[in-house]
N, C-alpha and C positions, 0 to 999 in steps of 0.2 A: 049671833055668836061671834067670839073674838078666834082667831083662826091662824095658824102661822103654818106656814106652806114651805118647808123645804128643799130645794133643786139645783139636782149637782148632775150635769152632762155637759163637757167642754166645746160643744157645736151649737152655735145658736140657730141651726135650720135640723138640727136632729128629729127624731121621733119624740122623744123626750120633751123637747120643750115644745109638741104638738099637745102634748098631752099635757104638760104644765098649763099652757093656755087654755085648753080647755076645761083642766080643774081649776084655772082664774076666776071662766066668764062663770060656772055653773057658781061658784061660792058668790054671785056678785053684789047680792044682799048682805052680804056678811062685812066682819070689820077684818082685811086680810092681811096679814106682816110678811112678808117670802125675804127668805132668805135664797139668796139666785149663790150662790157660792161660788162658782165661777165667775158669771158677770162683776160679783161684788170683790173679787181678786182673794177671797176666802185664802187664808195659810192653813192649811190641816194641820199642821204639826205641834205639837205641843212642846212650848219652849223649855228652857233650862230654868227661867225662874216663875214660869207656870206651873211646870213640876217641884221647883223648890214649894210654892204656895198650895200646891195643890188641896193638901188635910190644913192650914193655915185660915186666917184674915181672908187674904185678897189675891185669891186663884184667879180673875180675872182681869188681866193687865192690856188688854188690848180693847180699844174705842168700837170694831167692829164685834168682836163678840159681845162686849157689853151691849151691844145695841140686839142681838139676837138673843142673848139672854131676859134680856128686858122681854124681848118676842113671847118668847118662852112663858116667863112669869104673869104674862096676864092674857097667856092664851086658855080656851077651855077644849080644842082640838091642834091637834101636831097631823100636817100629814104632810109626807116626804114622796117624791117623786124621782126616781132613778132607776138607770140600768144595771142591770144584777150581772156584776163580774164576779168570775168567776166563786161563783155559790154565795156571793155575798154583797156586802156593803160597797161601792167603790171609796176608796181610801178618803177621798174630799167629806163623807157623809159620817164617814168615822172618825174623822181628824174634827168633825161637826160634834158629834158625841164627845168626846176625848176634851174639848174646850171649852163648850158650851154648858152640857150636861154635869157642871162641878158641885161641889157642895154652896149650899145657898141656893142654888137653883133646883139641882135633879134631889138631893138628900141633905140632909144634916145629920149632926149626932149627939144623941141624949147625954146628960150626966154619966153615963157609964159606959161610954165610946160606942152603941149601939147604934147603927144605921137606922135613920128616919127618913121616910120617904117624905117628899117634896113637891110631886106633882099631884097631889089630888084635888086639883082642880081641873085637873084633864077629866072632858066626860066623853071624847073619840080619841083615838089614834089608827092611821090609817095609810095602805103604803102601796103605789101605784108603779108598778118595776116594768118591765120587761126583761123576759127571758133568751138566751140565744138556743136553749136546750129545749127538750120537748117535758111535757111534767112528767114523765116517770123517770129520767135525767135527773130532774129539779129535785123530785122526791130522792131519790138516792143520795142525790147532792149534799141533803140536810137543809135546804135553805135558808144560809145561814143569814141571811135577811130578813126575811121574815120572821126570825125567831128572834133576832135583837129586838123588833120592834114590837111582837105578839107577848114576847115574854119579858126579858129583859126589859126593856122601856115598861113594860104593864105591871111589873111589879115597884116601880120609882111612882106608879099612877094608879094604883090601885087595881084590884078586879072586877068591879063593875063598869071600868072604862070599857066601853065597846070598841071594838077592834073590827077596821073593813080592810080587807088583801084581795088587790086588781091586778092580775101579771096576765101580760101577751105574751104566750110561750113562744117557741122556734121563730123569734122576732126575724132573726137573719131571712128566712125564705117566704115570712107571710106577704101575701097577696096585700094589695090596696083595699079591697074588701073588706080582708081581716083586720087592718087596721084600722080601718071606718068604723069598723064592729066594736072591734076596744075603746075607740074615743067615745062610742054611743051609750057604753056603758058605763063609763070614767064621767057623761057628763051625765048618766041620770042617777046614778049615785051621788054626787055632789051636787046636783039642784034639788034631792032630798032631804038633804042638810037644814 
């Protein structure tokens, strides 16, 4: 399976990228494109003539997002890996969304300006977080992470895309254990793939 793996935490000894590595080695049969968005100097922001193009031609004017878009268009799994600030996306994953995810890639639009989804050749999407809150926290929260990716994304990919959600709650005070425990289960999840 062709696979693109996206990860956004600014420390390269974090938890995060414990766990990137280990949804590395488990996909390692796989064909895998990662988008490291930090490492790769990722700009989130969406420029002045990105948004001029945005509904246009040519929404994508930058050599690195085309190259993630490319990711994107011949992947058949997305699965993103990041720490869940405050209730949500960190800004680098949505500035990922906001660039990436444009028309031609995430939608187009029919003869009558109607939105057309674009990704149904996604047949997983799948989203590996940590939490600093505990889950009745996260629930109240709304998650709003996991909702971009369970819904919002699942509807650009259809609803028979299966959808997998991995979070280590109260990351701030878990034990070594517990994070031994998350990686055990981040890697036999992804060596089921």
């Amino acid at each position: 399976m062709r696979i693109t793996v996206v990860h956004a935490h600014p420390s390269t000894t974090s938890f995060s990228r414990a766990v990137l590595d280990t949804v590395l080695d488990s996909l390692s049969g796989h064909e895998v494109d990662v988008c490291d968005l930090y490492a790769d100097n990722f700009h989130p922001v969406l420029t002045e003539p990105e948004h001029r193009e945005y509904l246009g031609n040519d929404p994508i004017q930058d050599p690195l997002v085309a190259r993630y878009a490319e990711y994107v268009r011949r992947a058949e799994a997305i699965v993103f890996v990041y720490p869940t600030w405050w209730s949500g996306l960190p800004a680098m994953v949505k500035g990922w969304f906001d660039r990436v995810l444009v028309q031609g890639v995430a939608f187009s639009f029919d003869d009558k300006h109607r939105i057309q989804p674009e990704l149904r050749h996604l047949r997983r999407i799948a989203g590996v977080t940590t939490y600093g809150s505990s889950r009745l926290v996260t629930f109240l929260g709304v998650d709003g992470g996991r909702r971009t990716l369970h819904r919002t994304l699942r509807v650009a990919a259809g609803f028979r895309t299966r959808t997998t959600w991995l979070g280590l709650h109260r990351m701030d005070t878990a034990t070594d254990a517990q994070r031994q425990q998350h990686l055990e289960r981040v890697r036999k999840e992804f060596a089921s793939w």
